[in-house]
C-alpha positions in Angstrom: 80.4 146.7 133.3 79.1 143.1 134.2 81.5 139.9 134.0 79.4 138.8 131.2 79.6 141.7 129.2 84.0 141.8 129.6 83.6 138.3 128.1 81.3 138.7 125.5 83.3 141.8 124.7 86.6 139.7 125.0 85.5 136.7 122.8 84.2 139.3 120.0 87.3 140.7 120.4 89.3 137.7 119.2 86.4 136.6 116.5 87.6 140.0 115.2 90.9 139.4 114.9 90.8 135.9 113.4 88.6 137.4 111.1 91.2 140.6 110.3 93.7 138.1 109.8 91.7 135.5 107.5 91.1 138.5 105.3 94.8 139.3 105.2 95.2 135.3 103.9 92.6 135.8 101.5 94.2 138.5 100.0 97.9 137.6 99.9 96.3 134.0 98.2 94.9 136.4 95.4 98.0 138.2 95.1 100.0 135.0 94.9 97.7 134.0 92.0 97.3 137.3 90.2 100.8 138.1 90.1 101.4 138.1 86.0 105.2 136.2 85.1 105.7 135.1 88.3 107.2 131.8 89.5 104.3 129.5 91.6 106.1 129.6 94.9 104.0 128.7 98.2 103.1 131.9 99.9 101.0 129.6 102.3 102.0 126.3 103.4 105.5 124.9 104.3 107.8 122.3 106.5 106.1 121.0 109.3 106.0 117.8 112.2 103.1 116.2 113.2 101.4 113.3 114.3 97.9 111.8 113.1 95.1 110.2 115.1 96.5 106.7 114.3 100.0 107.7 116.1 101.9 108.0 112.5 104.6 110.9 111.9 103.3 113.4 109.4 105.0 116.0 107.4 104.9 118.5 104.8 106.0 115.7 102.2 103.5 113.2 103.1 100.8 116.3 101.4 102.1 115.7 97.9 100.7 113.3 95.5 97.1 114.1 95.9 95.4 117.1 96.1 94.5 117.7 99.7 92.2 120.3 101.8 93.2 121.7 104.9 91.4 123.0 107.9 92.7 124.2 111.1 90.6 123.5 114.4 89.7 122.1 117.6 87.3 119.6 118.8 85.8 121.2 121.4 84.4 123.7 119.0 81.0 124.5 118.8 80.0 124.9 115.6 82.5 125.8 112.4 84.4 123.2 112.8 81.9 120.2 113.0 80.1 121.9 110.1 83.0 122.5 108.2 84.3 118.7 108.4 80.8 117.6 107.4 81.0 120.1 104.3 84.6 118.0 103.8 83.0 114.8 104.1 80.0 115.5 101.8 82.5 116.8 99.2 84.6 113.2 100.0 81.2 111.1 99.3 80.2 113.3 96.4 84.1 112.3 94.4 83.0 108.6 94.9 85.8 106.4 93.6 87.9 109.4 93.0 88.3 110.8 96.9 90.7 107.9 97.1 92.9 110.4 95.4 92.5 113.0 97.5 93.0 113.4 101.1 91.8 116.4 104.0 93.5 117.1 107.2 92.2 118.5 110.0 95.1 120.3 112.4 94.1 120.7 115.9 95.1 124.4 117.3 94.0 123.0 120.9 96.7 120.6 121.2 96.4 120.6 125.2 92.8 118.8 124.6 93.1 117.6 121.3 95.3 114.2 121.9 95.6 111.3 119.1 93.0 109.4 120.9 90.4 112.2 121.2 91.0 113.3 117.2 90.6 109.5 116.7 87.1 109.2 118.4 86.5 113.1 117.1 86.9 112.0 113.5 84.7 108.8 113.6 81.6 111.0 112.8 83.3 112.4 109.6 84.4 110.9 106.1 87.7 108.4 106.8 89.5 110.3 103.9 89.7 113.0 107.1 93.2 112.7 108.8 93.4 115.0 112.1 96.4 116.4 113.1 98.0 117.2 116.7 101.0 118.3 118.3 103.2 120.1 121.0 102.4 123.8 121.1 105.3 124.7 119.2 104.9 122.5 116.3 101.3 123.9 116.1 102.1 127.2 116.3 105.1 126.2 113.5 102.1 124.8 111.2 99.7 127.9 111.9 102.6 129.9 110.9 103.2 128.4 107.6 99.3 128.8 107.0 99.2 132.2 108.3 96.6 130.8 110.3 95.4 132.7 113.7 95.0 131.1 116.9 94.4 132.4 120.6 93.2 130.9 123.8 90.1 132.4 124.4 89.5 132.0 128.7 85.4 131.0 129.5 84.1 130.9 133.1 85.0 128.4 135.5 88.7 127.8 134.1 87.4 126.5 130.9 88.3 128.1 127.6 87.7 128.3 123.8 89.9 128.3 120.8 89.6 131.4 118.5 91.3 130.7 115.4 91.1 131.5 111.3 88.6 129.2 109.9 89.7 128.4 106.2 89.6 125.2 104.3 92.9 125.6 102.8 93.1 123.6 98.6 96.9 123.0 98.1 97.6 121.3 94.9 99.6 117.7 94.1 103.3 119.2 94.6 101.7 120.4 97.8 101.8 124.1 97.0 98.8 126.1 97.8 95.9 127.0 95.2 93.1 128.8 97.0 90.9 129.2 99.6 88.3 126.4 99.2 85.0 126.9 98.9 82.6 124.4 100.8 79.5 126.9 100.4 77.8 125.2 97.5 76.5 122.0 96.7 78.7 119.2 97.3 78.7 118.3 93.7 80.1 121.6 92.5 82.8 121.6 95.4 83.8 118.2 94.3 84.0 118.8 90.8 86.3 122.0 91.6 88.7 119.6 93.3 88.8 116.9 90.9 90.4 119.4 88.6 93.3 118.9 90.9 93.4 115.6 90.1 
């Protein structure tokens, strides 16, 4: 078995995991939602620590009062990530006035690459309603937790290495409590108007 079939094998490996495990959110979000009598309680989402691009302290409180979208990630990543935070960021021009009264936040799982002043430079090519996220190791892993979100070092050639990790856009409402899994596969019009309901 060739080196570059163990990594290929390795790095499908984790993709199938992440993607076991974004299932598993998917399903305990529609069980949270379905579940008839029941008292809203946030099944995903919860206390965490963490600083933005600009250096500021960020926590689970600072996520209430607007209707925000979440998306965990890494900058070094290829291709969801990027796309996804342009999705965000069409959605963000398609509110006009009214994405003032939203926010998204993009949490790093690659804290070890992903300081303030790379998210800072990162997020110049996106919408400024996005806020990225970063950490130590164990407040990331604390966040990912609260998310159920799935994250693994994924080792490359040469030393280098990828982040494997569930790739969600997470809606949580005004009190900060979680609504759905968002949807950015549609027009940005539609996505918009789904999240002005929050509103």
């Amino acid at each position: 078995m060739t080196h570059r079939l163990v990594r290929s094998l390795t790095v499908f490996a984790a993709f199938l995991a992440g993607l076991v495990l974004s299932l598993g959110v998917i399903v305990i979000a529609r069980e949270h939602m379905a579940a008839p009598g029941s008292t809203p309680a946030a099944a995903i989402g919860g206390p965490f620590r963490l600083t933005d691009q600009d250096g500021r302290v960020v926590t689970q409180d600072d996520l209430k009062g607007r209707p925000t979208l979440v998306f965990f990630g890494f900058t070094h990543c290829p291709d969801v990530c990027p796309t996804t935070l342009f999705d965000i960021s069409q959605v963000m021009a398609a509110l006009g006035p009214d994405a003032d009264r939203t926010r998204a936040v993009f949490i790093t799982v690659d804290p070890e690459r992903d300081t303030q002043s790379v998210l800072k430079d990162y997020l110049t090519s996106f919408d400024p309603h996005v806020t990225g996220l970063t950490g130590d190791l164990p407040a990331i892993t604390t966040v990912a937790k609260e998310y159920r979100v799935y994250f693994k070092k994924v080792p490359l050639d040469g030393g280098d290495y990828t982040m494997d990790h569930t790739a969600i856009t997470y809606l949580m409402d005004k009190d900060g409590r979680f609504v759905s899994p968002f949807n950015l596969k549609r027009t940005p019009e539609a996505a918009a108007a789904d999240l002005r309901r929050q509103l």
